[in-house]
DOLUM-217244 format. One line per 2 residues: their letters; for each residue y negated, z negated, x of C-alpha. Coordinates in steps of 0.001 Angstrom, whole numbers. Each point is the difference from the previous one (the first is absolute). Example, Ala and Ser with C-alpha at 12.3 -4.5 7.8 and 13.67 -1.06 7.14 Angstrom:
<nodes>
as) 4500,-7800,12300 | -3440,660,1370
</nodes>
This chain:
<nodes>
xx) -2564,-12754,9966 | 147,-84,-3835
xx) 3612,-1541,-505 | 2292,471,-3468
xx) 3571,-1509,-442 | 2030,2601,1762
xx) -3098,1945,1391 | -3157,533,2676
xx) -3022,1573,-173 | -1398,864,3229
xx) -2934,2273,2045 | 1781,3307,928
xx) 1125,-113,3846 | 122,3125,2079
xx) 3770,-269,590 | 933,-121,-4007
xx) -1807,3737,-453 | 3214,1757,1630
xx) 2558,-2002,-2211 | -2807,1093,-3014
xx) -213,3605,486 | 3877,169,825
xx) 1217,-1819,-2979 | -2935,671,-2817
xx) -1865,2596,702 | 2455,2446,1895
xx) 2074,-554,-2973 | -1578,3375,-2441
xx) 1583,-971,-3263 | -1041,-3704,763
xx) -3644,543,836 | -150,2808,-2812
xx) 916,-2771,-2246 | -2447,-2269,1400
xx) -3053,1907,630 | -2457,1449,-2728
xx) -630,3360,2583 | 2608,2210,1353
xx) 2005,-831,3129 | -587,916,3040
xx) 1161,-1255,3529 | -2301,-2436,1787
xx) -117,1332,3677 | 337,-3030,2912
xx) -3080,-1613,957 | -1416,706,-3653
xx) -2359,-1959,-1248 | 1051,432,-3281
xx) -553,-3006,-2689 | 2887,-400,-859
xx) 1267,-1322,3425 | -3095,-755,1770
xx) -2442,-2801,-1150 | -3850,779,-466
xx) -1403,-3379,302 | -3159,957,-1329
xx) 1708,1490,-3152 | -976,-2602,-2858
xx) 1679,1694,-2899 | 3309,75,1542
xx) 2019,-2681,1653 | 3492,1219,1114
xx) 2678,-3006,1368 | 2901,7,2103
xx) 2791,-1946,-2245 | 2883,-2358,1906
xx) 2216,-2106,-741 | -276,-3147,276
xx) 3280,-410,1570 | -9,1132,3255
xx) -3480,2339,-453 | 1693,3043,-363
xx) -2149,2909,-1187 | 1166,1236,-3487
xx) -3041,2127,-1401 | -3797,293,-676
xx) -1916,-1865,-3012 | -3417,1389,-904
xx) -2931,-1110,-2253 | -2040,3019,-473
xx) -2756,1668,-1651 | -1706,-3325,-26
xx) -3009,67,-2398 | -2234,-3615,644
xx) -2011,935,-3124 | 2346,288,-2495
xx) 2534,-2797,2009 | 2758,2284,-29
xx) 2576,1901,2281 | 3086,1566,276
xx) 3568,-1086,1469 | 2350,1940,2432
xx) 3183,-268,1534 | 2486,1461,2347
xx) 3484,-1091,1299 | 1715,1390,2604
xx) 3796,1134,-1601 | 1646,-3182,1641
xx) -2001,-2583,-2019 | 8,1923,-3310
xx) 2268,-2457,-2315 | -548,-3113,1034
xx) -2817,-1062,-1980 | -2294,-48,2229
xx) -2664,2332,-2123 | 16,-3087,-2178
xx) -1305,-1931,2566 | -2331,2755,1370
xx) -2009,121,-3303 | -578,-3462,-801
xx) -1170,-334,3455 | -2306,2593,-374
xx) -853,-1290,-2968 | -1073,-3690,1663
xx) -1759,2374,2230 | -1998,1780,-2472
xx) -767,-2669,-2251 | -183,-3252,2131
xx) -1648,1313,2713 | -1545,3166,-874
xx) -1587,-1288,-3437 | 1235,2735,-1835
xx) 257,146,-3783 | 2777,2873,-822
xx) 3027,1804,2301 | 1002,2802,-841
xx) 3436,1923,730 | 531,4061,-489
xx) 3914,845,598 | 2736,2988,-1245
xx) 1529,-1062,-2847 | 3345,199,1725
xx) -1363,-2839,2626 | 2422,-2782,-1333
xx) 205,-1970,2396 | -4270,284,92
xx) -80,-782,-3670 | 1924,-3093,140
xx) -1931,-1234,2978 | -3323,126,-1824
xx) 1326,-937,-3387 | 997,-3581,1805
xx) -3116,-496,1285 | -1443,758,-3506
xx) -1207,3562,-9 | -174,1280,-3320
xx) 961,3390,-626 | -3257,1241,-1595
xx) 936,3907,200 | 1156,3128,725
xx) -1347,3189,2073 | 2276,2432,-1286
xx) 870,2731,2232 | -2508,-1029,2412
xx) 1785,-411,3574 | 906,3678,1695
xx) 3582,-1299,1745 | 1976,1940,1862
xx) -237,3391,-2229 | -349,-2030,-3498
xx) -2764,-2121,-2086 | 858,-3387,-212
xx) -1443,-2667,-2093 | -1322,-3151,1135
xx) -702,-3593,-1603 | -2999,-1488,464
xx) 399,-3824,175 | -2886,-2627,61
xx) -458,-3627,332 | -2872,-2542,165
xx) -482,-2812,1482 | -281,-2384,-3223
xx) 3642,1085,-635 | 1026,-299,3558
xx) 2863,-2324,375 | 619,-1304,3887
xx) 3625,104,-739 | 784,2440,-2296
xx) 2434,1856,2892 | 2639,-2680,-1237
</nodes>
């Protein structure tokens, strides 16, 4: 397990897909928010990637994120669209409603950072989020994301175009700590 100050990230178990579906992706104006596609309900026993883990699926490696106090599951962490050429990827996250506030997206980044960086080799992460997100835009801006744009009108949420920021950083201006 890949361990931050407050947070865990672990392998996906079997018994944390109900507690997923139930709390993210059940939740329409949630997963609406979240996803880059439309919503639409994952049926039990789905296979679906974004509860399910394809082990032989390179480009995308979805965690399980605890906390480190008592290994409660709080959310999901993701490193995706993971280009080895170029040494880049992208960063995801979902908490359930009950750990939203608590800083523990903070924690979730920079941990995914140390994942993409340290052990992955990677040379830029990169972060696409509304630009109503808050509490995602403070998250990444501690770990040192720059804001390096903005994709006007380019989210379809819930009826309306939203914009979203694109934030970037690399790893020369990585800082191990910056979450403080």
């Amino acid at each position: 397990m890949l361990q931050g100050g407050k947070v865990g990230l672990r392998a996906r178990h079997e018994d944390d897909i109900p507690i997923l579906r139930a709390e993210l992706y059940d939740d329409v104006v949630n997963a609406s928010r979240a996803e880059s596609r439309p919503w639409r309900p994952i049926t039990p026993g789905s296979k679906d990637r974004r509860l399910v883990v394809d082990d032989e699926e390179q480009a995308h490696v979805p965690f399980s994120v605890v906390e480190l106090d008592g290994g409660t599951l709080i959310g999901t962490a993701t490193l995706w669209g993971i280009d080895n050429h170029n040494r880049s990827a992208h960063i995801g996250l979902g908490l359930l409603p009950s750990a939203r506030g608590k800083g523990y997206g903070t924690d979730v980044v920079a941990v995914l950072c140390h994942y993409g960086f340290v052990v992955r080799g990677l040379r830029r992460l990169q972060i696409e989020t509304l630009s109503d997100n808050a509490a995602m835009l403070r998250s990444a801006e501690r770990n040192g994301f720059v804001r390096e744009g903005v994709l006007r009108s380019s989210a379809w949420v819930m009826g309306e175009f939203l914009d979203e920021v694109l934030l970037g950083l690399l790893v020369q201006d990585w800082q191990r700590d910056a979450k403080v």
